[in-house]
N, C-alpha and C positions, 0 to 999 in steps of 0.2 A: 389541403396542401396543393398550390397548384407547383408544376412541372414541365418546363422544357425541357423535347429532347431533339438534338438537333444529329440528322442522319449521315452515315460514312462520311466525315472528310476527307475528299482525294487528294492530297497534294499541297504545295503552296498557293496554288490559287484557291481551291479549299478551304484555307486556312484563312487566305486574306478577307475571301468573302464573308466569312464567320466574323471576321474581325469591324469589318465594314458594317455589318447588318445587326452586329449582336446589341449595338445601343440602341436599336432601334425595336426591337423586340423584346428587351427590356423596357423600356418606357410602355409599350402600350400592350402588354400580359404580366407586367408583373409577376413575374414567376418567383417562386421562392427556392425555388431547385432547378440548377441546369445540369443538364448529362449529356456527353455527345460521344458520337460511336468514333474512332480515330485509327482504325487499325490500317488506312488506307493511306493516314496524312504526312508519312515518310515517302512521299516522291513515291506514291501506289502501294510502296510496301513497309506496313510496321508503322513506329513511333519511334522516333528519338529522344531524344532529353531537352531539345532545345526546342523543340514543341511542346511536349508534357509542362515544360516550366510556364510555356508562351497562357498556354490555356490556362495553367491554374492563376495568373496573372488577370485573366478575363472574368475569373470569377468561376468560374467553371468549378463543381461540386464531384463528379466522378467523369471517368475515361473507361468506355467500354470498348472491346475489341470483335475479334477475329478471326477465321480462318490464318491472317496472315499476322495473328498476332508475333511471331517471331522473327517477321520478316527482317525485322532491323535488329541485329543482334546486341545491339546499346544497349536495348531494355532489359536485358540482363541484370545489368549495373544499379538501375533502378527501381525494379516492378517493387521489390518487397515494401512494404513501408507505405507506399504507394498509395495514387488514391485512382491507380491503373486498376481494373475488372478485368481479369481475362476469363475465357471463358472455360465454366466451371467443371466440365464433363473431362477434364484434362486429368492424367493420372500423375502424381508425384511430382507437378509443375510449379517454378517458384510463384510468387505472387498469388491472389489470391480470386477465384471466382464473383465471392459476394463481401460486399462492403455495408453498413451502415454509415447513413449520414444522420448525424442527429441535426434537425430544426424546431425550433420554438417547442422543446420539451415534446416533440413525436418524431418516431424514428421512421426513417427511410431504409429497407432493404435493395439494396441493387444488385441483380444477377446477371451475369453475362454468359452465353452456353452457345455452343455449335453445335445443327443437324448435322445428322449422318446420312442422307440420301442424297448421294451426288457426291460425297463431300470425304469425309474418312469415318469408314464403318468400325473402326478399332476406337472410337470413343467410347465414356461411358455413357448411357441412355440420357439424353437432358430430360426426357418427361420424367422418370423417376430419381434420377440428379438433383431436378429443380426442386420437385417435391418434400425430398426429405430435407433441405436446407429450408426452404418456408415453413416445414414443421418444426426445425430445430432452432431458428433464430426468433419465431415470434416476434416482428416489428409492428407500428403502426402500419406501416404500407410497404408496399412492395412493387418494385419493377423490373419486367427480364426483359432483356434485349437477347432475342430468338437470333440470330446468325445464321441463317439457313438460305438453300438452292429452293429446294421445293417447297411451294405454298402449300400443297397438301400437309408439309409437316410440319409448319407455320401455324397453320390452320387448326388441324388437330390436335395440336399441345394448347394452343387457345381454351377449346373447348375443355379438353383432360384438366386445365388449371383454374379455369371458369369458376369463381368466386372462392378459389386460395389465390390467387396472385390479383392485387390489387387493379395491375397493366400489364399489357405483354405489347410489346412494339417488335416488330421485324425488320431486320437490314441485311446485308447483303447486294440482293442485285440490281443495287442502282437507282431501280425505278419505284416510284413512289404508289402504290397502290391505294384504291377510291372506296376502300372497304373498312373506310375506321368507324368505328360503332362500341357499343356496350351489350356487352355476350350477356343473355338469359342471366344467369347468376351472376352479373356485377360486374364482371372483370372488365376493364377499358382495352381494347385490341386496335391493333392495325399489321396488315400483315408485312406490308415493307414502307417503312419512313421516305425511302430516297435518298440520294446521294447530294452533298454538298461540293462541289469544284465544278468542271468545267460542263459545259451547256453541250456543247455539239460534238464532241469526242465521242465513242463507244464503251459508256459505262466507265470514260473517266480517261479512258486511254484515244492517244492520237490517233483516228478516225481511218487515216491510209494504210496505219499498221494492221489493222482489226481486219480491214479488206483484204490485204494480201493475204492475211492466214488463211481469209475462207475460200478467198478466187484462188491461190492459186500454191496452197499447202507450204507459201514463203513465211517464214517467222522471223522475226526480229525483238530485241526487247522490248517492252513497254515503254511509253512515254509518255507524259501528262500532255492530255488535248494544251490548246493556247485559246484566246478568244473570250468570246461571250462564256458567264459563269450565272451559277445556280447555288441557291438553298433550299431545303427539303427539310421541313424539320414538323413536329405534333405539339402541340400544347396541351396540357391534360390538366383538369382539375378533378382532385380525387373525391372531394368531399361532395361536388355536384355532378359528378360522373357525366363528364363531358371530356370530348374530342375535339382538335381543331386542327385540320391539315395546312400547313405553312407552306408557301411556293412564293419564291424571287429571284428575280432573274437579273442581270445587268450586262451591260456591254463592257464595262471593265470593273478593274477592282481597283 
C-alpha cells in the first residue's frame, strides 16, 4: 500500500497550495491513500465544513487533526459520520479517534492522538491509547499521526510502537524534520511532516505578529502570513518500507 500524507494545512493558502500541487503528486507517486493533517486549515484554527467537503472533493481518504481540533466550532455539526480523525486520547468526545479505510481488500487503520508535554497533561496516555486500539481493530496497516510539542515524545512512542504500528508520522510544529527512516522492528517514522501554507510567516502566522509577542510582550491575534507558500508532505510505501520527504515551494498560488 503506498500512502500520501500531506502535513498541517495552515489556512487558505494552505489549502490552495494542496490544491495546486496535489495533481501533481498524484501523477508521479501514485499513491493509493491520501491523508492530511487539517486541524490548522480554518484561517489557523480548526476545520469547517466547506473545507472538509473541499478535500473529500480532492480525493482525499481521511482528515487528521489536532490540538486545535475544536477550534472551529462547525465541526460539531459534522465530525460524527465523518471521515474527520480527531484525536483519540480525548475522553467522551464526538467523532472518532481511529477510522478504517478499506483498499483493494486490505484495510488501512488511521489514528490521530495528542502529546501531553507542553500541551494538556489531562489527556488520556497516547502510547497506551494507541496501543490498545491497534490491538483491538487488527487492520492490514496502520497509521498514527502523533500531534505533539516535544520530539522526545514523538520519538519515544516511535520506538514504544516500533513494529505494532505500521507508520507513525509527526505534526504539529511546523517544521519538517530530516529524521525519516525505518525504526529496528519495521515501523516507518518521521518525527514531524511540516506544514503546508505560508513559506515566510512564523509557523504559519504573520511574521510581525510573532515579533511583537517576543520583542515586546504585544499580542494580537493570529493571522495567516501572505506571500510565498510551501508543501511538506511523506510518501510511504508499506509493502517496501520506504520513506520519502516532500518539499515545494512557490511564489504564489
Amino acid at each position: 500500500m503506498k500512502v500520501l500524507f500531506v502535513g498541517d494545512i495552515y489556512g487558505q493558502v494552505g489549502l490552495d497550495m494542496l490544491k495546486k500541487t496535489l495533481p501533481y503528486l498524484k501523477k508521479d507517486y501514485k499513491p493509493n491513500v491520501i491523508v492530511v493533517n487539517a486541524e490548522n486549515a480554518s484561517s489557523g484554527r480548526g476545520i469547517n465544513k466547506k473545507i472538509y467537503k473541499e478535500l473529500m472533493e480532492l480525493g482525499i481518504a481521511a482528515v487528521t487533526m489536532g490540538n486545535w481540533v475544536w477550534g472551529n466550532r462547525e465541526l460539531f455539526e459534522f465530525i460524527d459520520g465523518s471521515n474527520v480523525v480527531r484525536p483519540i486520547n480525548f475522553r467522551n468526545a464526538p467523532g472518532t479517534g481511529s477510522l478504517v479505510i478499506n483498499y483493494n481488500g486490505k484495510k488501512l487503520q488511521i489514528i490521530n492522538a495528542l502529546g501531553r508535554t507542553f500541551m494538556n497533561a489531562n489527556l488520556l496516555c497516547p502510547f497506551i491509547t494507541i496501543e490498545e486500539e491497534l490491538e483491538k481493530v487488527k487492520a492490514d496497516y496502520s497509521l498514527i499521526d502523533i500531534h505533539a510539542e516535544a520530539t522526545s515524545e514523538k520519538v519515544a512512542l516511535g520506538h514504544y510502537l516500533d513494529g505494532k504500528a505500521t507508520a507513525i508520522v509527526g505534526t504539529h510544529t511546523h517544521v519538517p524534520t530530516a529524521d525519516e527512516r525505518v525504526l529496528p522492528n519495521g515501523t516507518i517514522y518521521i518525527t514531524d511532516v511540516g506544514m503546508t501554507g505560508p513559506l515566510n510567516g512564523v509557523i504559519g502566522v504573520k511574521k510581525d505578529i510573532v515579533l511583537d509577542r517576543f520583542l515586546n510582550g504585544f499580542s494580537i491575534p493570529n493571522e495567516v502570513e501572505v506571500g510565498s507558500v510551501q508543501l511538506n508532505a511523506v510518501f510511504m510505501d508499506f509493502n517496501l518500507k520506504k520513506i520519502e520527504r516532500i518539499h515545494i515551494e512557490s511564489e504564489t498560488v
